[in-house]
C-alpha positions as CSV (number, residue, x, y, z in Angstrom):
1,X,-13.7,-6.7,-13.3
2,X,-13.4,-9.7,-10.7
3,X,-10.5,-11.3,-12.3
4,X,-8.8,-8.4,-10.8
5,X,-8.6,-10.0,-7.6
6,X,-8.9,-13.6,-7.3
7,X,-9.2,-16.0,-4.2
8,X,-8.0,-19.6,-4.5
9,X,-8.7,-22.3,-1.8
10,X,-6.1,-24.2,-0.8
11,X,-7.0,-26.5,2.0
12,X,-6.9,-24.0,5.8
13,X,-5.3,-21.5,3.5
14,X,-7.1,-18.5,1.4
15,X,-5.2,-16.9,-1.3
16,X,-6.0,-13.7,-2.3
17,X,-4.0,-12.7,-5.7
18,X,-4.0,-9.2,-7.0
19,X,-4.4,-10.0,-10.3
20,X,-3.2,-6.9,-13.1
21,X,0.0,-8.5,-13.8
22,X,0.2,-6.3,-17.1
23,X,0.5,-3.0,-15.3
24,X,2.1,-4.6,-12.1
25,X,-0.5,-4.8,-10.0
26,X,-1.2,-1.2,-9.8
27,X,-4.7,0.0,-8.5
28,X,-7.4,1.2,-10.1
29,X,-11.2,2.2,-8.8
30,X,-12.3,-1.8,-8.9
31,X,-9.0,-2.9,-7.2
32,X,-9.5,-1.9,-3.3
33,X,-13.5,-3.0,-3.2
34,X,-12.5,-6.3,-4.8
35,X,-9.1,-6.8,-2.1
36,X,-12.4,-6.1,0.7
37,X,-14.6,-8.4,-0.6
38,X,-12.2,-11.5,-1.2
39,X,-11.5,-10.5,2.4
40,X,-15.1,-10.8,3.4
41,X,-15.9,-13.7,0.8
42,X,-12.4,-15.8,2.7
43,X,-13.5,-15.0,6.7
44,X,-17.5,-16.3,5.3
45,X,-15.2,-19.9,4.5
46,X,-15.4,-21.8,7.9
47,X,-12.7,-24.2,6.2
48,X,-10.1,-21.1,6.0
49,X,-8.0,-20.5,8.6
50,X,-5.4,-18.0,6.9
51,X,-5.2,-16.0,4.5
52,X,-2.1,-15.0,1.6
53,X,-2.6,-11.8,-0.2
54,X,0.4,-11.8,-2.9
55,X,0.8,-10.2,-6.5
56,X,0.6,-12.4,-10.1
57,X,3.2,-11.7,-11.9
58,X,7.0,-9.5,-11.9
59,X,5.6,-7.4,-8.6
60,X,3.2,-7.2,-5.4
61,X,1.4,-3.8,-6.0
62,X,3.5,-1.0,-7.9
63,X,0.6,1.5,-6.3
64,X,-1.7,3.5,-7.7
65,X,-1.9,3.3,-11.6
66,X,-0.7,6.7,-12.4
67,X,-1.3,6.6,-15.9
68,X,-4.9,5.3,-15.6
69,X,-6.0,8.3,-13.0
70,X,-3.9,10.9,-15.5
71,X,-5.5,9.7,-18.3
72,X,-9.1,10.3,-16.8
73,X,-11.2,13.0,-18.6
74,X,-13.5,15.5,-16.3
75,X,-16.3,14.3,-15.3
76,X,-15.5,10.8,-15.0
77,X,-14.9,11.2,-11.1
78,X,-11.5,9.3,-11.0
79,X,-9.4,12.9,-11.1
80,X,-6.5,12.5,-8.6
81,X,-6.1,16.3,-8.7
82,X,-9.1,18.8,-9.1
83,X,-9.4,21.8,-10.6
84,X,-9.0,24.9,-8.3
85,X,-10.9,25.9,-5.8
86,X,-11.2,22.0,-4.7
87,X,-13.1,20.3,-2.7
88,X,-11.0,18.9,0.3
89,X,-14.2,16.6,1.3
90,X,-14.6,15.0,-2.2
91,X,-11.1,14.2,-1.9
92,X,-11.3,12.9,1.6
93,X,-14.1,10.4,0.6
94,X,-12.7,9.0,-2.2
95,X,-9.5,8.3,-0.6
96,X,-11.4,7.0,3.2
97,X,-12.7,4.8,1.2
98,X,-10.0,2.9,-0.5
99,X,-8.5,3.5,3.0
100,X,-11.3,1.5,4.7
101,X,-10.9,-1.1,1.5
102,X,-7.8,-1.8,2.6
103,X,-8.1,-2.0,6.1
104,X,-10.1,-4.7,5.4
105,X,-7.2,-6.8,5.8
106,X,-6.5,-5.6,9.5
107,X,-10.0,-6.4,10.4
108,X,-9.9,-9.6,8.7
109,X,-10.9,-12.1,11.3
110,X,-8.6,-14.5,10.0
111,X,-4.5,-13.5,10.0
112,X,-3.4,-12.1,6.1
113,X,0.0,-12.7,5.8
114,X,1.3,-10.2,2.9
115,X,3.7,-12.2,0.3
116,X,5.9,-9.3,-1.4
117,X,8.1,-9.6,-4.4
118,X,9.1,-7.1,-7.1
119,X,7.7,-4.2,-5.1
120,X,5.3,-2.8,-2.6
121,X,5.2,0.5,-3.7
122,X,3.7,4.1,-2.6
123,X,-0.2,2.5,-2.0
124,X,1.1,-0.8,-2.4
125,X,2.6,-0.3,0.4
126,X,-0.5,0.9,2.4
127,X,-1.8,-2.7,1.4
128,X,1.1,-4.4,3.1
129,X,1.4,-3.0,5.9
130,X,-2.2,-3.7,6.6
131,X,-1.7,-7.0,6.6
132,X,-0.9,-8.9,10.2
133,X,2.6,-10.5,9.0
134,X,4.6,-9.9,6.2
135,X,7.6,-12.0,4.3
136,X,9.7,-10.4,1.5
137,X,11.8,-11.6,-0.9
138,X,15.6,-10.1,-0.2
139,X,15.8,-8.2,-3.7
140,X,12.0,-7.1,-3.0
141,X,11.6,-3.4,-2.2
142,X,9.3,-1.6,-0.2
143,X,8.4,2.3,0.1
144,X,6.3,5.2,-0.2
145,X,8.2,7.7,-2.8
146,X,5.2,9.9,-3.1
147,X,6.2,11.2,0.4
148,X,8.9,13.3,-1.2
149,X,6.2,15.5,-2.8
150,X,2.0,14.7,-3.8
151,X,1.2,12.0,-1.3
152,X,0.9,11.0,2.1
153,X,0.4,6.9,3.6
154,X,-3.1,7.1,4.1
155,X,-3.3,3.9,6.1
156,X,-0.4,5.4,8.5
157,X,0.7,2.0,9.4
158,X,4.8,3.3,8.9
159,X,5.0,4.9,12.5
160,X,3.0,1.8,14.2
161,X,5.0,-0.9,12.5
162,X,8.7,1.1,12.9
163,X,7.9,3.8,15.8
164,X,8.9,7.6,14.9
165,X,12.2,7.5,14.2
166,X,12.1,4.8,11.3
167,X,9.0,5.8,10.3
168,X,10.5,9.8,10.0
169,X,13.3,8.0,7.8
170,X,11.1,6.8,5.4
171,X,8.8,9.4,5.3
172,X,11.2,12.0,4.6
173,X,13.2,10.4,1.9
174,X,10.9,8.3,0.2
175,X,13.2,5.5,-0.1
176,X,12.8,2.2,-1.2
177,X,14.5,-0.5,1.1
178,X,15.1,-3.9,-0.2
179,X,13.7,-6.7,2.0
180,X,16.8,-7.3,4.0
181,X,16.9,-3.7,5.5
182,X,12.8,-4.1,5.5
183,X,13.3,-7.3,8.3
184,X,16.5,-5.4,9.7
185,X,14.5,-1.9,10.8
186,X,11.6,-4.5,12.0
187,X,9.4,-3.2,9.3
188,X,8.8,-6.8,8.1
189,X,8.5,-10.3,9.7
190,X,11.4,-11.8,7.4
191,X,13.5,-11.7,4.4
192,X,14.4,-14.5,2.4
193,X,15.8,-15.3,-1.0
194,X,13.2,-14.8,-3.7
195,X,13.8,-18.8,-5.1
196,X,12.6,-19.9,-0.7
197,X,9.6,-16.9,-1.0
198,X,6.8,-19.4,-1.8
199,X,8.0,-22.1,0.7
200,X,8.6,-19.8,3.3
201,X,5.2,-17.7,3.3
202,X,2.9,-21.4,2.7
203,X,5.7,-22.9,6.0
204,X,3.9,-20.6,8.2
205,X,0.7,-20.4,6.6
206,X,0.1,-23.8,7.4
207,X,1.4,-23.3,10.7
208,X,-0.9,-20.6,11.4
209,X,-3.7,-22.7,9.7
210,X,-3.4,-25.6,12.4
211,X,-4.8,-23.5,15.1
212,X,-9.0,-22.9,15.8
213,X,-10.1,-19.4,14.0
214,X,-11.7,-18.7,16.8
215,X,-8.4,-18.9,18.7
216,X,-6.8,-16.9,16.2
217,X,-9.7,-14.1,16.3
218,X,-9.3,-13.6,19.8
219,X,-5.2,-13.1,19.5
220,X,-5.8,-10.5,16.5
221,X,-8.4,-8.3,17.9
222,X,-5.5,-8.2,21.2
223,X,-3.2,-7.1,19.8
224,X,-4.8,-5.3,16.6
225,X,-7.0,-3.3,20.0
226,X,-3.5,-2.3,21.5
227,X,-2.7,-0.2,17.8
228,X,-6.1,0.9,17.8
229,X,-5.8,2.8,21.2
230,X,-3.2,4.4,20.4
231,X,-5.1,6.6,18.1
232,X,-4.7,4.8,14.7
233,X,-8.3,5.7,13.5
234,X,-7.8,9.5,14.4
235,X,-4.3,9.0,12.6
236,X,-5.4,7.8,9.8
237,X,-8.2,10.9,9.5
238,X,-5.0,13.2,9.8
239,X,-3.5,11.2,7.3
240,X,-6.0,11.0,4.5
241,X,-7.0,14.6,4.6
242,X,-3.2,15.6,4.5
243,X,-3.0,13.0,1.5
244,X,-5.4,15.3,-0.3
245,X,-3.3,18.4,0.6
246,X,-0.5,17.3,-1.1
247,X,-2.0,16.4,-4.5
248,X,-3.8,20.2,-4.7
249,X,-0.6,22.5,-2.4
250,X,1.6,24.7,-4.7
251,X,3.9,21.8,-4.7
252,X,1.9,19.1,-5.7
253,X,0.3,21.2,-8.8
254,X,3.7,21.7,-10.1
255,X,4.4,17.9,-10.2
256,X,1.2,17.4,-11.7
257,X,2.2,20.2,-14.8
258,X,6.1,18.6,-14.9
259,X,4.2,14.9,-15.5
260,X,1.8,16.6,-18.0
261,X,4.6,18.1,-19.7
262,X,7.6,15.4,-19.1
263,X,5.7,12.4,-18.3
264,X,4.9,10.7,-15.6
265,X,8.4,8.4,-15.7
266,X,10.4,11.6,-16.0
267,X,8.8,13.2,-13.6
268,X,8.7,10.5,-11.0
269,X,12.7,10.2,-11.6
270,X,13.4,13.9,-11.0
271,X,11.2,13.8,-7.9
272,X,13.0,10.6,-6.3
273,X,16.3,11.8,-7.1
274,X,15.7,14.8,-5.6
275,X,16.9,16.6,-8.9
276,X,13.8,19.3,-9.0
277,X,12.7,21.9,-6.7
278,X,8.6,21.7,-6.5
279,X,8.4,25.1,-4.5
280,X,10.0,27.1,-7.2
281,X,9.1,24.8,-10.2
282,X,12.7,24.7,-11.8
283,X,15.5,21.8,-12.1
284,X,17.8,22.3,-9.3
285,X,21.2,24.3,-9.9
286,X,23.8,21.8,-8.6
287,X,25.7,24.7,-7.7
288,X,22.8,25.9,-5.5
């Protein structure tokens, strides 16, 4: 189960890899516990000074593994959608605490700067965007699809990296932006072609890494205190709750029966090309 998530040394710099290359990084129940304690295990390192949480192979983090939640059996507790009536609070504590798991990287003492190629997708992006900095690759892309219908950003970091404006963009499409229009909308530090990824991310890792961690505690809990009083926490509350509304409202149940019946691909095509109507569980009429 640790392999999942590995951290290398590398001099000042910790790397923390997400490490399920086979299903592109997607996460499972191990997956946000282990991102917390690589987290924990690299700000414990008094030789780290920085941190790089990237994705082995094709992608960063494709989100949650679909297929492994769909294929659960009742009883086993990893049931995305309960039966009816459900319980709102089981939901809520199950998803809090992948939440928190994640946040980890916010509270890191030491800066995470987020590495994404392939994609950051649906709660691969939640991970990103928890991170202090991140660099993409151009052709990278970056989004939360499940915002169309049976998900909402748990972490809530879209309106506090973009403002509401952006942040209503995404939210109400469900887009994926490449990593150009990521760095253009200021959702990202920088772009860069995906051969100058790795020398651009370790460039300012190691310029990061040449400064005191105790210096570079006291500039993230600054600025990281000036989100925080804006509400994130109470945000993120909002968020998670609603998260669990959207897996168990009419909609969301409808999804859930197309992906029995279609498949989970099929389904998530209809839903992103906007090609199926959720409130009256029918293809759309062109025409209409």
């Amino acid at each position: 189960m640790s392999d999942k998530v590995l951290l290398e040394k590398d001099g000042r710099i910790g790397r923390i890899i997400l490490n399920r290359p086979d299903v592109l990084n997607a996460i499972d129940d191990d997956m946000p516990a282990l991102i917390a304690r690589r987290v924990e295990q690299a700000n414990a390192d008094p030789d780290i000074h920085v941190i790089v949480l990237s994705g082995a192979g094709r992608a960063f983090c494709a989100g949650y593994d679909l297929t492994y939640y769909a294929s659960s059996v009742e009883g086993e507790g990893r049931e995305l959608t309960q039966d009816m009536p459900w319980d709102p609070m089981q939901d809520y504590a199950f998803m809090h605490r992948n939440t928190q798991y994640f946040m980890s990287l916010w509270h890191s003492h030491k800066p995470v700067i987020a590495k994404v190629h392939g994609y950051a997708a649906a709660g691969g992006s939640d991970i990103a965007l928890c991170c202090d900095m991140i660099i993409m690759a151009d052709d990278a892309e970056i989004g939360y699809m499940p915002a169309r219908v049976w998900g909402c950003p748990t972490t809530a970091m879209w309106t506090y990296r973009l403002g509401p404006e952006q942040a209503k963009r995404m939210m109400f499409t469900g887009d994926r932006i490449d990593g150009r229009e990521a760095q253009r909308i200021g959702l990202v530090l920088k772009s860069v072609p995906a051969a100058d990824l790795d020398q651009e991310v370790d460039q300012l890792a190691n310029r990061v890494a040449g400064v005191p961690v105790n210096q570079l505690m006291i500039q993230k809990m600054v600025i990281n205190q000036a989100i925080e009083a804006m509400g994130l926490l109470n945000t993120q509350k909002l968020a998670t709750l609603f998260d669990g509304i959207t897996r168990h409202s009419p909609e969301g149940m409808n999804f859930k029966s197309r992906s029995e019946e279609k498949g989970w691909k099929e389904t998530v095509r209809e839903r992103d090309a906007g090609t199926f109507d959720w409130t009256q569980n029918r293809p759309i009429n062109p025409k209409s």
